[in-house]
mmCIF file as Biopython writes it, N, C-alpha, C and O atoms, coordinates in Angstrom:
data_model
#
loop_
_atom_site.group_PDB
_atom_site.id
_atom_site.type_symbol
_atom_site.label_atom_id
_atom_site.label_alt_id
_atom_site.label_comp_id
_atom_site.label_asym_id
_atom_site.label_entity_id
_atom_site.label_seq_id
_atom_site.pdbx_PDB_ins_code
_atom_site.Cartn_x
_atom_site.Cartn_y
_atom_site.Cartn_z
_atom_site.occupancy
_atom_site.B_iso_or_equiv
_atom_site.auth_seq_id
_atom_site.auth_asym_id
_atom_site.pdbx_PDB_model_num
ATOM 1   N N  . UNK A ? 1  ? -133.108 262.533 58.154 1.0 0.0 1  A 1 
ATOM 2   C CA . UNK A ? 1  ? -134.245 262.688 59.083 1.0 0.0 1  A 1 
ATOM 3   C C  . UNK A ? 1  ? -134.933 264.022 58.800 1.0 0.0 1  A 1 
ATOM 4   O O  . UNK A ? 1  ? -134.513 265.088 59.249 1.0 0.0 1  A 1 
ATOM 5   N N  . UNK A ? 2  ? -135.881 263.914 58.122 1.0 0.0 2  A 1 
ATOM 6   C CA . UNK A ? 2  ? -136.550 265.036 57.544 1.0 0.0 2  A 1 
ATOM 7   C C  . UNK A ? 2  ? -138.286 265.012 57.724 1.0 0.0 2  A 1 
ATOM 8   O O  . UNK A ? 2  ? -139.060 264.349 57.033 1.0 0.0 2  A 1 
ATOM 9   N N  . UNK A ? 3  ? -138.630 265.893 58.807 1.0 0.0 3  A 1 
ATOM 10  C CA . UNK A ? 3  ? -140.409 265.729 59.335 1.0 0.0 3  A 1 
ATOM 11  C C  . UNK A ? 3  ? -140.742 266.346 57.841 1.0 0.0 3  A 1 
ATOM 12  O O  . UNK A ? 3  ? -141.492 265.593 57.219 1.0 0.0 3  A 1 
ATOM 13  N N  . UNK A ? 4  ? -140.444 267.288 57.265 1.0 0.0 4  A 1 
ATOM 14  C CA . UNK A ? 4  ? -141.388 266.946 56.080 1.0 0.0 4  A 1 
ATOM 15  C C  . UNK A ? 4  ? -141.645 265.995 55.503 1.0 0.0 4  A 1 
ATOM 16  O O  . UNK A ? 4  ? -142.710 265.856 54.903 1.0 0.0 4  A 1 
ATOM 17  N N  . UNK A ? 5  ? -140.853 265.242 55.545 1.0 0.0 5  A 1 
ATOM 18  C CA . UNK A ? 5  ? -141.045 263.733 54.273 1.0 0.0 5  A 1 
ATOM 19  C C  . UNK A ? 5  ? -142.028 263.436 55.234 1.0 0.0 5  A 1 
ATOM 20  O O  . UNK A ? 5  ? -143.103 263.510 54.638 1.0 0.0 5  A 1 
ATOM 21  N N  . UNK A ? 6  ? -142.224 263.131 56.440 1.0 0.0 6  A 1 
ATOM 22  C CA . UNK A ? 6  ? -143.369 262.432 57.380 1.0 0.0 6  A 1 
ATOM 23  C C  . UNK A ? 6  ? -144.787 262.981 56.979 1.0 0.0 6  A 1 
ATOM 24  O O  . UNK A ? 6  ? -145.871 262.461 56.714 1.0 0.0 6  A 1 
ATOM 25  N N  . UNK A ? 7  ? -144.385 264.037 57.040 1.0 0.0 7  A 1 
ATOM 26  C CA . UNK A ? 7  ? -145.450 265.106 56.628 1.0 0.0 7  A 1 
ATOM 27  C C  . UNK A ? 7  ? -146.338 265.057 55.855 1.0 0.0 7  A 1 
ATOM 28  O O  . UNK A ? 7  ? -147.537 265.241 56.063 1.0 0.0 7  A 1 
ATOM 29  N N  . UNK A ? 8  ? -145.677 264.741 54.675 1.0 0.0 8  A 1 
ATOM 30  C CA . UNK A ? 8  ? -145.698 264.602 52.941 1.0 0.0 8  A 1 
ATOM 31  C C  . UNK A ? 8  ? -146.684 263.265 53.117 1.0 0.0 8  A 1 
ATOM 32  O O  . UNK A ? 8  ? -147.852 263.234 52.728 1.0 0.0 8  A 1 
ATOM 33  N N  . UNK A ? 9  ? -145.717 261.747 54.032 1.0 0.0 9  A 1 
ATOM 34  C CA . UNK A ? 9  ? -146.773 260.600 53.411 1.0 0.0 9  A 1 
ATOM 35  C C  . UNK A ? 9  ? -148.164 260.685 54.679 1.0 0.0 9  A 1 
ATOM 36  O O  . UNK A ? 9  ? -149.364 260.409 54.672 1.0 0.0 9  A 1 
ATOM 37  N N  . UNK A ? 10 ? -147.500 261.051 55.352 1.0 0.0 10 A 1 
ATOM 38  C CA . UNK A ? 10 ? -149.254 261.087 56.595 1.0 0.0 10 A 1 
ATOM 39  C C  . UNK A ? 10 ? -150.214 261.311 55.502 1.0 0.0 10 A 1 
ATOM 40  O O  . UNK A ? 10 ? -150.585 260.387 54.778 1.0 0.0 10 A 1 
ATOM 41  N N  . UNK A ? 11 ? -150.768 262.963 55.326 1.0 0.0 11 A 1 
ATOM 42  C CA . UNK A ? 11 ? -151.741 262.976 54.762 1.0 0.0 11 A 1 
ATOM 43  C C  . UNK A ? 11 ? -151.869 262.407 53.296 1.0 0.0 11 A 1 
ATOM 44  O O  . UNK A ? 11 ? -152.944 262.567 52.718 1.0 0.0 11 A 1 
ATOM 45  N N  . UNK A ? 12 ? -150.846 261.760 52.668 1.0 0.0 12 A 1 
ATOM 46  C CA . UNK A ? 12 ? -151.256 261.020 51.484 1.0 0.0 12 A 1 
ATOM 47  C C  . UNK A ? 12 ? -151.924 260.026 51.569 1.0 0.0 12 A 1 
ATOM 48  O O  . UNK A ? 12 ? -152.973 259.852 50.950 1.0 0.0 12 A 1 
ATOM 49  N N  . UNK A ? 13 ? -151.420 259.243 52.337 1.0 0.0 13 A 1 
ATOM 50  C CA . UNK A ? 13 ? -152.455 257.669 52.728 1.0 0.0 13 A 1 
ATOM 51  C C  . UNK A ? 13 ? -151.341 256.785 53.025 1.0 0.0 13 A 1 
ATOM 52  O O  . UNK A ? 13 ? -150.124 256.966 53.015 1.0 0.0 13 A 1 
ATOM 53  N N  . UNK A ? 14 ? -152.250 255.536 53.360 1.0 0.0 14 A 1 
ATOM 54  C CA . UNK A ? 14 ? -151.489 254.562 54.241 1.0 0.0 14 A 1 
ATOM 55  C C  . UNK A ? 14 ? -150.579 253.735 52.831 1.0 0.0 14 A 1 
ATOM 56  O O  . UNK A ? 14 ? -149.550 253.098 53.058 1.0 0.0 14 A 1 
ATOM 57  N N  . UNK A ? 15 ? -151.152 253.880 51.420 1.0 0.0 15 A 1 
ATOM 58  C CA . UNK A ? 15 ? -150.094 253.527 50.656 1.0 0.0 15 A 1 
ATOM 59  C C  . UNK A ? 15 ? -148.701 254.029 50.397 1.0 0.0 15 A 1 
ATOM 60  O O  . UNK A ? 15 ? -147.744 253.525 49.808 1.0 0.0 15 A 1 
ATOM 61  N N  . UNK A ? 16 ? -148.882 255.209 51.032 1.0 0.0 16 A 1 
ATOM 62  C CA . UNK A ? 16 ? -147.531 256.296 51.378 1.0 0.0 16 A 1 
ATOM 63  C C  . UNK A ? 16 ? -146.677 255.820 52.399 1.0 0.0 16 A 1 
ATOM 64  O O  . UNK A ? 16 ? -145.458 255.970 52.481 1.0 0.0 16 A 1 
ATOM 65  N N  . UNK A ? 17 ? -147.408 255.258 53.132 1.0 0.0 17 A 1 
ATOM 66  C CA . UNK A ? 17 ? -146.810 254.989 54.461 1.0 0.0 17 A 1 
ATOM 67  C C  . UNK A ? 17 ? -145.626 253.750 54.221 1.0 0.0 17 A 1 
ATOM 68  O O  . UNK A ? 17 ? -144.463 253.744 54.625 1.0 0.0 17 A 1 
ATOM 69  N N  . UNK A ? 18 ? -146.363 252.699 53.406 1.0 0.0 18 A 1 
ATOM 70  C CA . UNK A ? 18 ? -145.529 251.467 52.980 1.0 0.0 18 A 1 
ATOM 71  C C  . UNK A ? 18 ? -144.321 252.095 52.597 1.0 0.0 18 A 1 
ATOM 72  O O  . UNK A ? 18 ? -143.302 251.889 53.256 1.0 0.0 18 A 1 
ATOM 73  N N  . UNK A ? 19 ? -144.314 252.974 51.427 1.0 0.0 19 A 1 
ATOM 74  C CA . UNK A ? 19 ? -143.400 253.401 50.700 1.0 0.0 19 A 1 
ATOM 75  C C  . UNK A ? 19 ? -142.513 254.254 51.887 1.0 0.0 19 A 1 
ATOM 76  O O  . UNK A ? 19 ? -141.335 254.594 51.784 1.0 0.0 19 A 1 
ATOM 77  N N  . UNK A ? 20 ? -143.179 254.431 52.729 1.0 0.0 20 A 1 
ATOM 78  C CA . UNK A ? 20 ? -142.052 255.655 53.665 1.0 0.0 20 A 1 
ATOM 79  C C  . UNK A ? 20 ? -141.203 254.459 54.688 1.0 0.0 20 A 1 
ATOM 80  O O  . UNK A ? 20 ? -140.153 254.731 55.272 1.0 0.0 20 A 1 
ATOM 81  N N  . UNK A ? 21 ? -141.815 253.262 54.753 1.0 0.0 21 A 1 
ATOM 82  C CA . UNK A ? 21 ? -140.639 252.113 55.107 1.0 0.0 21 A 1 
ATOM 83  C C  . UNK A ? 21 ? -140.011 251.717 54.492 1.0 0.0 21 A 1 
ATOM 84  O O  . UNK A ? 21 ? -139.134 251.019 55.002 1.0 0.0 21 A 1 
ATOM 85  N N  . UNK A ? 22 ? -140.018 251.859 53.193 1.0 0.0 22 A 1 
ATOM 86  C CA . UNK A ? 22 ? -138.987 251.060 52.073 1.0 0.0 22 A 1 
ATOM 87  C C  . UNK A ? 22 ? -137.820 252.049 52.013 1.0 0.0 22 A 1 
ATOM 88  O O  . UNK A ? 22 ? -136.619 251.820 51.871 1.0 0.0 22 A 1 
ATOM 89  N N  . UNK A ? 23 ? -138.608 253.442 52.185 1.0 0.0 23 A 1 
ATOM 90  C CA . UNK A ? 23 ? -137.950 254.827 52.330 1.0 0.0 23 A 1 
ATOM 91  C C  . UNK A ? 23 ? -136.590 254.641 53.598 1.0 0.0 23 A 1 
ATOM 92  O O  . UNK A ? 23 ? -135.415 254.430 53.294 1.0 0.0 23 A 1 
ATOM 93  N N  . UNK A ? 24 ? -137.029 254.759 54.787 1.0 0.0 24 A 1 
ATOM 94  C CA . UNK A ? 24 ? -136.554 254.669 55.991 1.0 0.0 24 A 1 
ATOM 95  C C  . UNK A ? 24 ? -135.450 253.464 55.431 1.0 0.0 24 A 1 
ATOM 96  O O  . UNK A ? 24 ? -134.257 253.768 55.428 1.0 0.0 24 A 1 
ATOM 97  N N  . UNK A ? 25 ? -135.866 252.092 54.956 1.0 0.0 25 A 1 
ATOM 98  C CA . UNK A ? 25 ? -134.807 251.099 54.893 1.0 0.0 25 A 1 
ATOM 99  C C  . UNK A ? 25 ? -133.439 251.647 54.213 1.0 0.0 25 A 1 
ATOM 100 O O  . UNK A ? 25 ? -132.301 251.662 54.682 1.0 0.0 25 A 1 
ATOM 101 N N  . UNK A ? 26 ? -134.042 252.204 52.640 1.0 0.0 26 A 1 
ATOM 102 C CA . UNK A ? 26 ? -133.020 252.625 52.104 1.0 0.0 26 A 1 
ATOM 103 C C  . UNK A ? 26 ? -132.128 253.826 52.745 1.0 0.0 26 A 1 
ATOM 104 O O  . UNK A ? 26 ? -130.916 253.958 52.577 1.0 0.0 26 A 1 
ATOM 105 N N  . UNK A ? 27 ? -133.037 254.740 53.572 1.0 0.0 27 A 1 
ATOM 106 C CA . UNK A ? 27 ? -132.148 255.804 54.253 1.0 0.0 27 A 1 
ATOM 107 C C  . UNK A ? 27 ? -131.103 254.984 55.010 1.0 0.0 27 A 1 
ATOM 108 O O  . UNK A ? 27 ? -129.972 255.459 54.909 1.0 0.0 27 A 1 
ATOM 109 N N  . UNK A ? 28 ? -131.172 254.174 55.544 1.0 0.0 28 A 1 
ATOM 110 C CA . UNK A ? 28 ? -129.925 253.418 56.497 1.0 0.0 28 A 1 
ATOM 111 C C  . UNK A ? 28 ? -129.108 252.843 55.704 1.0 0.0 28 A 1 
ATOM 112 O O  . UNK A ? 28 ? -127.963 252.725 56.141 1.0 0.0 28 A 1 
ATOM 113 N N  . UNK A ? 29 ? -129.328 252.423 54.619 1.0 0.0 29 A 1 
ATOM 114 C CA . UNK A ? 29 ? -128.521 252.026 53.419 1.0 0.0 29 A 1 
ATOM 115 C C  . UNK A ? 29 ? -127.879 253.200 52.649 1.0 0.0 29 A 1 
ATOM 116 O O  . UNK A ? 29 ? -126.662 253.334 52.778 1.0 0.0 29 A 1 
ATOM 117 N N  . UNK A ? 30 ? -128.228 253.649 52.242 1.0 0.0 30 A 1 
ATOM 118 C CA . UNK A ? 30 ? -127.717 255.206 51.700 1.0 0.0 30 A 1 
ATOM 119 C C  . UNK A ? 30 ? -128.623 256.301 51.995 1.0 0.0 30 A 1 
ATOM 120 O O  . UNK A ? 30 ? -129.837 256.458 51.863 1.0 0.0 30 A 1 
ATOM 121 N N  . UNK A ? 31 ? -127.543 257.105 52.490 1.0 0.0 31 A 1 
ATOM 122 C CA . UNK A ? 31 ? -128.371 258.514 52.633 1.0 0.0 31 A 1 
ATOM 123 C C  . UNK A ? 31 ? -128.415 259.041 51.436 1.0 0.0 31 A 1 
ATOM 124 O O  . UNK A ? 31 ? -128.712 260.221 51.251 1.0 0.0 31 A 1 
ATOM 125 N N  . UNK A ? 32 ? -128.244 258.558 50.891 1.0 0.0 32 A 1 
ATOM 126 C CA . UNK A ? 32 ? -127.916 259.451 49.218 1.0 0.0 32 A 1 
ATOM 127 C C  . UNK A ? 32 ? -129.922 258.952 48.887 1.0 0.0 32 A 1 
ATOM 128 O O  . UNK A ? 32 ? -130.804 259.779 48.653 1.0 0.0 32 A 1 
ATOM 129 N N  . UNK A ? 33 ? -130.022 258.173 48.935 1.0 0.0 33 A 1 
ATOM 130 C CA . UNK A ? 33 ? -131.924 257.886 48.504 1.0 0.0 33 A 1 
ATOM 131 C C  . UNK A ? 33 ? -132.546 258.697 49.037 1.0 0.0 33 A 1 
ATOM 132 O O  . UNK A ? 33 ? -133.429 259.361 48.493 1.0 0.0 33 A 1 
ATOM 133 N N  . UNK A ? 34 ? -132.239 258.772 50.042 1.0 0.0 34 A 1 
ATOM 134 C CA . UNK A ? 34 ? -133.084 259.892 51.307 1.0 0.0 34 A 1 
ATOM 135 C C  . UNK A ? 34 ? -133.338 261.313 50.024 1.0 0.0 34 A 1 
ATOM 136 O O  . UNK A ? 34 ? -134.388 261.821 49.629 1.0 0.0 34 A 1 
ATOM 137 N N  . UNK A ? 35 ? -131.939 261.601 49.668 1.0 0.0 35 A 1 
ATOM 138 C CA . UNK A ? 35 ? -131.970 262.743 48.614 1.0 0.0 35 A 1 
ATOM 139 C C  . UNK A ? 35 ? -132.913 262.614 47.974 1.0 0.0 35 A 1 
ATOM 140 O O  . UNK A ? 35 ? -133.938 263.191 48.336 1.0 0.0 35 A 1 
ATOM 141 N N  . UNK A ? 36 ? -132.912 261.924 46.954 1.0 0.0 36 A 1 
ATOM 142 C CA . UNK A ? 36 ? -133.442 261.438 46.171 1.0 0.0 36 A 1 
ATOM 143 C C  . UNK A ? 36 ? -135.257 261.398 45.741 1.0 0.0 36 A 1 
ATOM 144 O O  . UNK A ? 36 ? -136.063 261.626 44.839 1.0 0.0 36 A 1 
ATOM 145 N N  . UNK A ? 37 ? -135.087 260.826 47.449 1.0 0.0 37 A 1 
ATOM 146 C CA . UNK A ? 37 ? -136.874 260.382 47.439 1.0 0.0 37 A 1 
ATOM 147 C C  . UNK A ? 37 ? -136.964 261.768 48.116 1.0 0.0 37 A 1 
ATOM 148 O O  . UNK A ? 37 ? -138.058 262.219 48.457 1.0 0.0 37 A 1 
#
């Protein structure tokens, strides 16, 4: 749980945003992606 990463896709765009749910999925799956991404 990291507000920068939020941070990061807000002002990128709403194609960021998709990716920050695929994000979020994998965080509940491994926190190790969270690293990662």
């Amino acid at each position: 749980m990291k507000p920068i990463q939020k941070n990061k896709s807000e002002p990128q765009g709403a194609g960021l945003n998709s990716h920050t749910n695929v994000c979020a999925s994998k965080k509940r799956l491994q926190p190790s992606a969270t690293k990662s991404a």
